[in-house]
PASEMAR-684981 format. One record per residue (C-alpha): residue number from 1; x, y, z; residue in three letters. Coordinates in nm, 2 decimals, m for minus. Last residue first. Layout:
{seq NUM xx X yy Y zz Z type ALA} $
...
//
This chain:
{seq 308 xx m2.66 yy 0.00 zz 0.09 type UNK} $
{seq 307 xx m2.30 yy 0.01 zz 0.25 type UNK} $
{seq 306 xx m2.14 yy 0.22 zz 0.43 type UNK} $
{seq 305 xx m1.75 yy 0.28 zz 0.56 type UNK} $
{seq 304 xx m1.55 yy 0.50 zz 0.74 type UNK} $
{seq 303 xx m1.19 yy 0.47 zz 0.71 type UNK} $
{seq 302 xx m0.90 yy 0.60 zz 0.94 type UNK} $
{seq 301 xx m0.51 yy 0.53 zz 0.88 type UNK} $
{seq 300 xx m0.21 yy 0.58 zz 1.03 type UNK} $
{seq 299 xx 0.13 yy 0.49 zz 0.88 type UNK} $
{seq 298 xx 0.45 yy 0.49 zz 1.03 type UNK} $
{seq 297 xx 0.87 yy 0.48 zz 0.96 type UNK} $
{seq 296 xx 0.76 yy 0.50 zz 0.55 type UNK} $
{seq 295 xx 0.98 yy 0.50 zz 0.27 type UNK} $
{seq 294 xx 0.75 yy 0.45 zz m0.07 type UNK} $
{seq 293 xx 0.99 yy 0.74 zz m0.25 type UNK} $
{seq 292 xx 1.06 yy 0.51 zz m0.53 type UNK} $
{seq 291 xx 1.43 yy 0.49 zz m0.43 type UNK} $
{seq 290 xx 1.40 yy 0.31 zz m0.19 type UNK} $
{seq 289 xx 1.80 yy 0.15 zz m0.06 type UNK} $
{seq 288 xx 1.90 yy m0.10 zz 0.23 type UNK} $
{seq 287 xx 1.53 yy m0.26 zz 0.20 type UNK} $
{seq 286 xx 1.33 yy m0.31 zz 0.52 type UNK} $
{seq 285 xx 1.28 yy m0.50 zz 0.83 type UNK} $
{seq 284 xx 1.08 yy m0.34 zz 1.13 type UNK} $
{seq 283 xx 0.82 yy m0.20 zz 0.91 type UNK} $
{seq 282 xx 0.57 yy 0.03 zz 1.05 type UNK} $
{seq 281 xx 0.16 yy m0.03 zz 1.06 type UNK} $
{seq 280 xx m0.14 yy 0.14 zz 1.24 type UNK} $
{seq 279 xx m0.51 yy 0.12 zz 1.10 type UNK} $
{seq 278 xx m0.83 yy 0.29 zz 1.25 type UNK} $
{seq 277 xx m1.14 yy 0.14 zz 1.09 type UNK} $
{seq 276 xx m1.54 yy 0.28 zz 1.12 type UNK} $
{seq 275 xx m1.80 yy 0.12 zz 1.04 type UNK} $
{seq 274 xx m2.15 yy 0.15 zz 0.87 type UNK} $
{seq 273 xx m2.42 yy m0.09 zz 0.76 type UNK} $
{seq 272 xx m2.51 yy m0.32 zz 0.99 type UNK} $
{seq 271 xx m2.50 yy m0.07 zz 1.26 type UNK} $
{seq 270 xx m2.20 yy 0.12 zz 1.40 type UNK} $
{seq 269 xx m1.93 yy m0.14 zz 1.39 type UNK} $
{seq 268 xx m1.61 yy m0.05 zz 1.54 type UNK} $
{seq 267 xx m1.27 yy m0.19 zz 1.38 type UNK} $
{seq 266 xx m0.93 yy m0.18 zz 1.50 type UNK} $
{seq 265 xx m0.69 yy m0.28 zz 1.23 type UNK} $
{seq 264 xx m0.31 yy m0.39 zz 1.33 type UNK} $
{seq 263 xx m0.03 yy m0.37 zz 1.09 type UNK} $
{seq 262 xx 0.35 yy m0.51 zz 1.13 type UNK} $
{seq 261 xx 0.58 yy m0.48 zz 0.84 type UNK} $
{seq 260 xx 0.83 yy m0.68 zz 0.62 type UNK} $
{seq 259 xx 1.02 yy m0.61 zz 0.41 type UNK} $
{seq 258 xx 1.23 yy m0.78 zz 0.15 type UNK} $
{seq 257 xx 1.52 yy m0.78 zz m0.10 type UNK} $
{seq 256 xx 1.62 yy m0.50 zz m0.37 type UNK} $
{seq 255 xx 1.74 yy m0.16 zz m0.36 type UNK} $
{seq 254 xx 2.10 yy m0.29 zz m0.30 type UNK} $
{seq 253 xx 2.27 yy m0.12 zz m0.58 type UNK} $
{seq 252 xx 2.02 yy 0.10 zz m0.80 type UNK} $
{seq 251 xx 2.14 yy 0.03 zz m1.12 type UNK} $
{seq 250 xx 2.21 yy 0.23 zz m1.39 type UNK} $
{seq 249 xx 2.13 yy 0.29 zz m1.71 type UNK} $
{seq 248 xx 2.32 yy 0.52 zz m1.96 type UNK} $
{seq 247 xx 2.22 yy 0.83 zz m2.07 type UNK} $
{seq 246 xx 2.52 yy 1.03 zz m2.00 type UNK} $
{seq 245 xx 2.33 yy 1.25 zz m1.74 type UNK} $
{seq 244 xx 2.29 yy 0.90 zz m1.57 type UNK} $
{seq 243 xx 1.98 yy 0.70 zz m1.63 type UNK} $
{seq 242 xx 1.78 yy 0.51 zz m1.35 type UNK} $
{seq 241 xx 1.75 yy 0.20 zz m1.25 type UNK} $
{seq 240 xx 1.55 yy m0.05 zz m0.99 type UNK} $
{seq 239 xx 1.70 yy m0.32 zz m0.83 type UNK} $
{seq 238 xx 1.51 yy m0.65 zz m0.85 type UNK} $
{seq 237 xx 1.17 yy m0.86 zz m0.73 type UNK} $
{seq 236 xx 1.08 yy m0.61 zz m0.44 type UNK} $
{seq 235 xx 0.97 yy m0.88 zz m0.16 type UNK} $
{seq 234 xx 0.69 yy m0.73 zz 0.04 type UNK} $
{seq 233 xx 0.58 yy m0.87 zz 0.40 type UNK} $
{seq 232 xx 0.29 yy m0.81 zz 0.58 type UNK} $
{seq 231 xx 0.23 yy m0.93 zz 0.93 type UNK} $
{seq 230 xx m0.11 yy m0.92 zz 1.08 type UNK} $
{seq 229 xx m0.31 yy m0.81 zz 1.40 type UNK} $
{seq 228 xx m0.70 yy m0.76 zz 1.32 type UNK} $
{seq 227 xx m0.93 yy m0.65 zz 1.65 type UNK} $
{seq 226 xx m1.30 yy m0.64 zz 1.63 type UNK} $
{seq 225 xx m1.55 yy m0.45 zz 1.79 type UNK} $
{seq 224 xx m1.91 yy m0.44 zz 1.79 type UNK} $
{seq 223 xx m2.03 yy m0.76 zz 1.82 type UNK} $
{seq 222 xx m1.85 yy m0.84 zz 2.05 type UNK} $
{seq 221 xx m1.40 yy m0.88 zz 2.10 type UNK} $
{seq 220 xx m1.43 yy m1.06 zz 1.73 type UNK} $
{seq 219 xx m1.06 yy m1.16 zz 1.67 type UNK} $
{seq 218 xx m0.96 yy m1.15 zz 1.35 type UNK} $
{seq 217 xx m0.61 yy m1.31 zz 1.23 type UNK} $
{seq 216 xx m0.35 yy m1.22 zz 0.91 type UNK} $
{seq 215 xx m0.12 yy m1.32 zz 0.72 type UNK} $
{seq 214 xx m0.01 yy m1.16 zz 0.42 type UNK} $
{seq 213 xx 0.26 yy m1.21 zz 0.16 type UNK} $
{seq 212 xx 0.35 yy m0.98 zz m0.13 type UNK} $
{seq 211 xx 0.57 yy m1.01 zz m0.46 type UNK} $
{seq 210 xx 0.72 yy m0.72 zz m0.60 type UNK} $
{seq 209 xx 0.76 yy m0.53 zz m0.94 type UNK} $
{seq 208 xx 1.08 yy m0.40 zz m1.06 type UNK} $
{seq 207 xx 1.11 yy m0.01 zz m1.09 type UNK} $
{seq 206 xx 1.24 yy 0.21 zz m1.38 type UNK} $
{seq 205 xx 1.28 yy 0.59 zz m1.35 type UNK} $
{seq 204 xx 1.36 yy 0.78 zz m1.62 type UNK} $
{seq 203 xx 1.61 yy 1.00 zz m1.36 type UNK} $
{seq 202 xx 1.58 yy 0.88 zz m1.04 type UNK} $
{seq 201 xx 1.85 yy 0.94 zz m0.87 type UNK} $
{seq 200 xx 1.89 yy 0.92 zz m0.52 type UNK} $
{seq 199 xx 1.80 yy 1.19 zz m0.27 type UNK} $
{seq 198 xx 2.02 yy 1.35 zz 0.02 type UNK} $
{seq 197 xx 2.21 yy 1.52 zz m0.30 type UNK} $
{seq 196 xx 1.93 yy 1.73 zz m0.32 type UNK} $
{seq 195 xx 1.97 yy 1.94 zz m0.01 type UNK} $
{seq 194 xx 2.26 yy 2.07 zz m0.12 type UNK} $
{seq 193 xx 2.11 yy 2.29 zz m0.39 type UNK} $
{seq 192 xx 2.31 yy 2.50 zz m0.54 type UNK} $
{seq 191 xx 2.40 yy 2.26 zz m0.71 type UNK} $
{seq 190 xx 2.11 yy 2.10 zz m0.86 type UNK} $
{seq 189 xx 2.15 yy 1.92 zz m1.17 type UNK} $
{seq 188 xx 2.40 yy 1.69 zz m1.02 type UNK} $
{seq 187 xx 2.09 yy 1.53 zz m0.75 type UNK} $
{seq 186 xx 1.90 yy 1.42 zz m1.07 type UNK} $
{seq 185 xx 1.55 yy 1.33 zz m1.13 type UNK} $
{seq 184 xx 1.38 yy 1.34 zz m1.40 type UNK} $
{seq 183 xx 1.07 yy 1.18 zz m1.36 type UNK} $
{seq 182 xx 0.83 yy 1.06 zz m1.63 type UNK} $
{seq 181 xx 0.79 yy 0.68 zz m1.58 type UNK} $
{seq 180 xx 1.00 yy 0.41 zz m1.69 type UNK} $
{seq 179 xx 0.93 yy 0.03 zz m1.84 type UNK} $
{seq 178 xx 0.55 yy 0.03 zz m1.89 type UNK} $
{seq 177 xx 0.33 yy m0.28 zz m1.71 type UNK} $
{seq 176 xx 0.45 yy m0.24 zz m1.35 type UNK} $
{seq 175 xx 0.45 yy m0.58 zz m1.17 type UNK} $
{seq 174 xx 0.26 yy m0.62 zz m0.90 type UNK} $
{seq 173 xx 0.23 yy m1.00 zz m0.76 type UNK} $
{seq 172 xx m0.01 yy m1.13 zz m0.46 type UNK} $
{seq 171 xx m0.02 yy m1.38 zz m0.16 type UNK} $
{seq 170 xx m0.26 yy m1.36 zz 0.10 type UNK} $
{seq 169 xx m0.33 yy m1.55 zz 0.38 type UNK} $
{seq 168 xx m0.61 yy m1.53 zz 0.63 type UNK} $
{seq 167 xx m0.73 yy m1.67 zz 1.00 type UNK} $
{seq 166 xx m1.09 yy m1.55 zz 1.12 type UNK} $
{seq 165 xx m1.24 yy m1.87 zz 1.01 type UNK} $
{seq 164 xx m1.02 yy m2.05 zz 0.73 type UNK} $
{seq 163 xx m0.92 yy m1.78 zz 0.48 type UNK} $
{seq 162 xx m0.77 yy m1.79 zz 0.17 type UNK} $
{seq 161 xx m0.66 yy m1.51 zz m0.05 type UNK} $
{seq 160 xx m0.50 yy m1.51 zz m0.41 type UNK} $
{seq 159 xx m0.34 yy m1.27 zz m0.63 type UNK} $
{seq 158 xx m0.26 yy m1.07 zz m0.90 type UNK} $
{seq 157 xx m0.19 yy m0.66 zz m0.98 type UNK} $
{seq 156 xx m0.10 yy m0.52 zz m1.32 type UNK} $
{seq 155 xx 0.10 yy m0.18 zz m1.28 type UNK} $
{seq 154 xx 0.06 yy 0.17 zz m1.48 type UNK} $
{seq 153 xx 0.35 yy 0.37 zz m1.39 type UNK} $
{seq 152 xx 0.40 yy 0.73 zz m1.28 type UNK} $
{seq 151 xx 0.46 yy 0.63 zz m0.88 type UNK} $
{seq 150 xx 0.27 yy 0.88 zz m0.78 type UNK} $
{seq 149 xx 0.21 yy 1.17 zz m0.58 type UNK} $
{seq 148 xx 0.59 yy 1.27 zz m0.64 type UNK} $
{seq 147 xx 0.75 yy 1.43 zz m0.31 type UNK} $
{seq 146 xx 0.96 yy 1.04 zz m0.24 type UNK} $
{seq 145 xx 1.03 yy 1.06 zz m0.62 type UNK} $
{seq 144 xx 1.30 yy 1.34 zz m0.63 type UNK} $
{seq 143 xx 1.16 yy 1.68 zz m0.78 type UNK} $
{seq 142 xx 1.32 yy 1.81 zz m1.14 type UNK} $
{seq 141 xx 1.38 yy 2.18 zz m0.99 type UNK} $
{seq 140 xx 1.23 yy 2.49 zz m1.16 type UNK} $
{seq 139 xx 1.10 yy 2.64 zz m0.89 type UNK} $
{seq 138 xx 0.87 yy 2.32 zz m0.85 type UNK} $
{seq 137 xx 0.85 yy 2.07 zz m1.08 type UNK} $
{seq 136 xx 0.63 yy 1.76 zz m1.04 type UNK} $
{seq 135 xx 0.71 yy 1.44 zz m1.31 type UNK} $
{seq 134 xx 0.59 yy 1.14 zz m1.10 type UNK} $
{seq 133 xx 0.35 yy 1.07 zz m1.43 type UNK} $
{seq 132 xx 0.04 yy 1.17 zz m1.21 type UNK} $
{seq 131 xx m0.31 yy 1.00 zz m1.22 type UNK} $
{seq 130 xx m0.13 yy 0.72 zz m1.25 type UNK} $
{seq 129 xx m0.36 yy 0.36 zz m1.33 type UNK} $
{seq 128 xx m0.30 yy 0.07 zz m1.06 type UNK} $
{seq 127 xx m0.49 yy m0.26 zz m1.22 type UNK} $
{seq 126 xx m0.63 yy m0.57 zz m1.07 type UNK} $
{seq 125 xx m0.70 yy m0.88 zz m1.04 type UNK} $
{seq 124 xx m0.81 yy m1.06 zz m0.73 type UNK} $
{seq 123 xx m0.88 yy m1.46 zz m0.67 type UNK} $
{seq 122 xx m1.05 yy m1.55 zz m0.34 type UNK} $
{seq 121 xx m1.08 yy m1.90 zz m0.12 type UNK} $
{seq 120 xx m1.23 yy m2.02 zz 0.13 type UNK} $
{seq 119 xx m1.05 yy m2.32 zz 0.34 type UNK} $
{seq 118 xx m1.27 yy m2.55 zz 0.52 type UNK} $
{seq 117 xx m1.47 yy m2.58 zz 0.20 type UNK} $
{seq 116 xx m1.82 yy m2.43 zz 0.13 type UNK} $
{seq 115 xx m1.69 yy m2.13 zz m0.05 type UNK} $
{seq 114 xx m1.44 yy m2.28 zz m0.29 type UNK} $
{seq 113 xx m1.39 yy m1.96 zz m0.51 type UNK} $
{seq 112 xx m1.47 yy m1.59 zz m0.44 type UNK} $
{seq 111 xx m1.42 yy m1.35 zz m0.75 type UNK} $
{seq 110 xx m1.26 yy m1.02 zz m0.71 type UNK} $
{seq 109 xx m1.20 yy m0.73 zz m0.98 type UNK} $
{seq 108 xx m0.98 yy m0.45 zz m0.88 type UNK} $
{seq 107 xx m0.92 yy m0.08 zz m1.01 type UNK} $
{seq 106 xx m0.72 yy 0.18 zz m0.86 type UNK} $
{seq 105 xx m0.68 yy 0.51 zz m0.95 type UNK} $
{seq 104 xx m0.38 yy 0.68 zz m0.84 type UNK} $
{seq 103 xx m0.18 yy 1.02 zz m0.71 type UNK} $
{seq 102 xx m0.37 yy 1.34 zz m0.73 type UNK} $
{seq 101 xx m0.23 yy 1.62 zz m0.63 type UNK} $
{seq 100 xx m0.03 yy 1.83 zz m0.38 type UNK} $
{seq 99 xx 0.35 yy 1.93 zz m0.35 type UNK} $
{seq 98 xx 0.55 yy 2.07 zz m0.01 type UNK} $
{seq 97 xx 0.93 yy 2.18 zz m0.08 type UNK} $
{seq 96 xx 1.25 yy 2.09 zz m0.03 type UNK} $
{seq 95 xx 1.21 yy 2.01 zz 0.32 type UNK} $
{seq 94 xx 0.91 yy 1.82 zz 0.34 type UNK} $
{seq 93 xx 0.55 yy 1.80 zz 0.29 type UNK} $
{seq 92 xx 0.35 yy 1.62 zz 0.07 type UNK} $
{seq 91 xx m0.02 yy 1.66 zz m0.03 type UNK} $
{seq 90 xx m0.15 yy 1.33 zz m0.19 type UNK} $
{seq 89 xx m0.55 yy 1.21 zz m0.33 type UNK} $
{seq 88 xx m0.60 yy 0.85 zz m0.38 type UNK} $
{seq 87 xx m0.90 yy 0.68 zz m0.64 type UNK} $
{seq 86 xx m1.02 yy 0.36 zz m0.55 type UNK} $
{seq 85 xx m1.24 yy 0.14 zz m0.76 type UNK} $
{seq 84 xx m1.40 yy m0.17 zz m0.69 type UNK} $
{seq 83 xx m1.53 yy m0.52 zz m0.82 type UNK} $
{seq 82 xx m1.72 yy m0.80 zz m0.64 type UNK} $
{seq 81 xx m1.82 yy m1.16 zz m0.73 type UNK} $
{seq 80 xx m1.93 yy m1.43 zz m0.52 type UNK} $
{seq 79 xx m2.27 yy m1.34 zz m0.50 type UNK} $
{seq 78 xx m2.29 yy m1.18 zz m0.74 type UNK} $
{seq 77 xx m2.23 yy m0.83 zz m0.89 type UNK} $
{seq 76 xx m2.10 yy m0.66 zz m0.56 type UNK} $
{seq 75 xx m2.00 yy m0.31 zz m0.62 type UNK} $
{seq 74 xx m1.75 yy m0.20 zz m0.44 type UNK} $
{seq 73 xx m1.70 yy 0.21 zz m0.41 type UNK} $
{seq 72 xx m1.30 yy 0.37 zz m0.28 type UNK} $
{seq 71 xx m1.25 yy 0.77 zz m0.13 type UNK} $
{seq 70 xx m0.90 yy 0.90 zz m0.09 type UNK} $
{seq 69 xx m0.76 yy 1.15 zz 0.19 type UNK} $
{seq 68 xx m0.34 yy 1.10 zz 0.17 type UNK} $
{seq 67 xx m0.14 yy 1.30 zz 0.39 type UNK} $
{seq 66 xx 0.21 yy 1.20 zz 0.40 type UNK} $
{seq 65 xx 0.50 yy 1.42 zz 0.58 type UNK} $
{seq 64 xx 0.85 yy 1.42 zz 0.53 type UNK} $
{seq 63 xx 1.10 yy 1.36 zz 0.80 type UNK} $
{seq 62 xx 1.40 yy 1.26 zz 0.59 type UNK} $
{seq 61 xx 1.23 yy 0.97 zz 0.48 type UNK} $
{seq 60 xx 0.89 yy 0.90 zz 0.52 type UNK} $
{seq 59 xx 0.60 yy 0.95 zz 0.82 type UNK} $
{seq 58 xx 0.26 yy 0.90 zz 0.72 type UNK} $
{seq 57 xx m0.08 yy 1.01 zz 0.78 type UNK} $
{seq 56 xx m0.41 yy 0.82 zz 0.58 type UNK} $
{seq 55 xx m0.74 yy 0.92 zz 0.56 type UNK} $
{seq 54 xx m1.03 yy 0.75 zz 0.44 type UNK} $
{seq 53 xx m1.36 yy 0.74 zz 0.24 type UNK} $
{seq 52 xx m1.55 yy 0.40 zz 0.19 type UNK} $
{seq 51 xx m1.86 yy 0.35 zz 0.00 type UNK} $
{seq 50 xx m1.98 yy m0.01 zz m0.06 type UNK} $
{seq 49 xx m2.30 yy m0.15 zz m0.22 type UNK} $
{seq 48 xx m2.42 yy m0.51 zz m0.31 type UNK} $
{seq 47 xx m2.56 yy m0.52 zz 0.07 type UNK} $
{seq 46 xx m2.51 yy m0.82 zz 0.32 type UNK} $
{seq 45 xx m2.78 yy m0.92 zz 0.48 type UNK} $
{seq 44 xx m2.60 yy m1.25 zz 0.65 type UNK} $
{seq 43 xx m2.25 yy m1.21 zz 0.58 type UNK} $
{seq 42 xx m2.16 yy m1.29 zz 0.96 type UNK} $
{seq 41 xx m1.87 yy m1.04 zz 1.07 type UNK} $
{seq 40 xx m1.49 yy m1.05 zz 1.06 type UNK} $
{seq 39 xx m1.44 yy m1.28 zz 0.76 type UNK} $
{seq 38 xx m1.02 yy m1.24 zz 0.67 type UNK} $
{seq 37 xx m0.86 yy m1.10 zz 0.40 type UNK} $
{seq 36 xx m0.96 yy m0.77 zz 0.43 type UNK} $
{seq 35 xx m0.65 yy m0.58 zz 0.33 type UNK} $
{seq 34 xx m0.59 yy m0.78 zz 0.02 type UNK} $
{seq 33 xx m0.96 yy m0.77 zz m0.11 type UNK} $
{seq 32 xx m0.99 yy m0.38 zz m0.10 type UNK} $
{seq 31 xx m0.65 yy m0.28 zz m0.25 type UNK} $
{seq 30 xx m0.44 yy m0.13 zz 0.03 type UNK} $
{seq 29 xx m0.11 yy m0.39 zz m0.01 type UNK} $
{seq 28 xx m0.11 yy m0.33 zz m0.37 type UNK} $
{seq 27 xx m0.06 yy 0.04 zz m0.38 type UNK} $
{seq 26 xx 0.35 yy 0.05 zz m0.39 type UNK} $
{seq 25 xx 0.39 yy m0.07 zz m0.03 type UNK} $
{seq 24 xx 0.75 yy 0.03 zz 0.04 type UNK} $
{seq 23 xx 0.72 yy 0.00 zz 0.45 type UNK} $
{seq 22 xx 1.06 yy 0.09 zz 0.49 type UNK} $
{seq 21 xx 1.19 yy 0.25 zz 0.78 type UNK} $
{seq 20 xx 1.28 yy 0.16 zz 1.11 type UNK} $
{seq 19 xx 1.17 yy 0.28 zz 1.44 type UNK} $
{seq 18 xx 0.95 yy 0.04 zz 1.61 type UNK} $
{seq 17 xx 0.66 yy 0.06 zz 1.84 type UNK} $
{seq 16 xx 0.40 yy m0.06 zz 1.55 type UNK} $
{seq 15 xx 0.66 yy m0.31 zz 1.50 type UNK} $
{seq 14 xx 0.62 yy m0.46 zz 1.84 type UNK} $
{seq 13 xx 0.26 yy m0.43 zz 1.88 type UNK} $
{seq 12 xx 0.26 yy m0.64 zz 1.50 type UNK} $
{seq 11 xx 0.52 yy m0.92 zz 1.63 type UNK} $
{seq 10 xx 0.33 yy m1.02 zz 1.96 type UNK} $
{seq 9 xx m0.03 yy m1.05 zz 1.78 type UNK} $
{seq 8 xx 0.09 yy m1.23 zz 1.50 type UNK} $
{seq 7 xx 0.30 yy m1.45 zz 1.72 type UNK} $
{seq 6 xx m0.01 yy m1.48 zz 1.95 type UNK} $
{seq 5 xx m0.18 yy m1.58 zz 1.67 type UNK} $
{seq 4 xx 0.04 yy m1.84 zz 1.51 type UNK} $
{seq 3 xx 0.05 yy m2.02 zz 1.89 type UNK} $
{seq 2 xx m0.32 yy m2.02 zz 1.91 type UNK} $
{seq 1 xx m0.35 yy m2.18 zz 1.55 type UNK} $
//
């Protein structure tokens, strides 16, 4: 267990330093019981309520800029069972041009299985609901998905957690549930502007799902603080298509195959029922081609959180 940890530990500083891009997480990596797979504090007095309001700053392709407030509730209904809702605000900044709105809902139903074993156990379902069908215009111009706030497709999320002490896995599958969303993308349309043609197609845009894997370990510095390294990789399950101006599907060539990121949480306890969470994570191996706009070289998060 020593030796996984100091891998974890090792690998995560290192791709927090790293230049790469990737990242691709297309909402299921955030969802409540995926990121906090592990047990950090005593559940002793725990509360059935949960606010949490964040911040998040990224870095994609071709510089753009990320900013992405969002505000999440759980409700615990049991004692082993939890649901929550999320809801994602985006303003995007880049050289074509800068958009705003509101990007997804998400909604995610945990139940907590085998509590009283060695290893406890989790099972998540959930769904990702647009708020936006990826379809922003501006001056006229069909945008390119990596300035839409949203993906534009509703998705069906599943998976498992287990956790032995402050060690977790997680293994999950999204899969979107409608075939294309609403963008029209295409670099042809466009010429006179150059600019475009740095952007792949994305005309009736259809995307394969993916499978993730998370591993994770929490290190209680007091009772205060807490430090959680992990490694989070994302297989996307196929290449994703487009249509041509003639109508006919294509492929993305080579926009399949694996990430995989480093993240490390730092978390700072207030009282027993607020903290604060600062998040960094950057890939280190990506995907050769993303054309769903989910290229990021850093994320930074920070979340405050409350329960009652």
């Amino acid at each position: 267990m020593k030796k996984i940890t100091l891998a974890l530990v090792l690998i995560s500083l290192a791709a927090v330093r790293s230049a790469a891009q990737g990242c691709s997480d297309a909402g299921v990596c955030t969802i409540h019981s995926f990121k906090n797979n592990t047990e950090k504090y005593s559940e002793e007095g725990k509360n059935n309520n949960e606010i949490m309001v964040g911040f998040a700053f990224g870095k994609g392709e071709r510089s753009i800029s990320y900013y992405t407030p969002y505000i999440q509730y759980t409700r615990s209904i049991t004692d082993r069972t939890s649901v929550t809702g999320k809801v994602v605000f985006a303003a995007i900044r880049g050289e074509l041009t800068n958009t705003t709105g509101l990007g997804d809902l998400f909604l995610s139903f945990n139940h907590a299985i085998d509590v009283k074993k060695k290893w406890q156990k989790s099972l998540v379902a959930g769904l990702k609901i647009p708020l936006d069908k990826a379809d922003i215009v501006k001056d006229d111009i069909h945008l390119p998905m990596p300035y839409q706030t949203s993906l534009g497709t509703t998705d069906l999320v599943l998976g498992v957690n287990a956790a032995r002490k402050s060690f977790g896995v997680t293994l999950a599958w999204q899969q979107p549930l409608q075939k294309t969303n609403g963008n029209q993308f295409l670099p042809e349309n466009y010429p006179s502007e150059p600019l475009a043609y740095r952007y792949l197609p994305t005309n009736s845009f259809e995307r394969k799902g993916d499978l993730l894997l998370r591993l994770s370990y929490n290190f209680n510095l007091n009772k205060k603080f807490s430090v959680r390294p992990g490694l989070l990789s994302i297989y996307h399950l196929g290449n994703d298509s487009y249509l041509d101006r003639n109508k006919m599907r294509r492929e993305i060539a080579l926009s399949n195959g694996l990430t995989l990121n480093g993240n490390v949480f730092l978390d700072y306890r207030v009282s027993k029922t607020s903290e604060f969470e600062l998040s960094l994570g950057t890939p280190f191996v990506v995907r050769t081609n993303r054309p769903d706009g989910l290229t990021r070289s850093f994320v930074a998060s920070l979340e405050y959180k409350f329960s009652f």
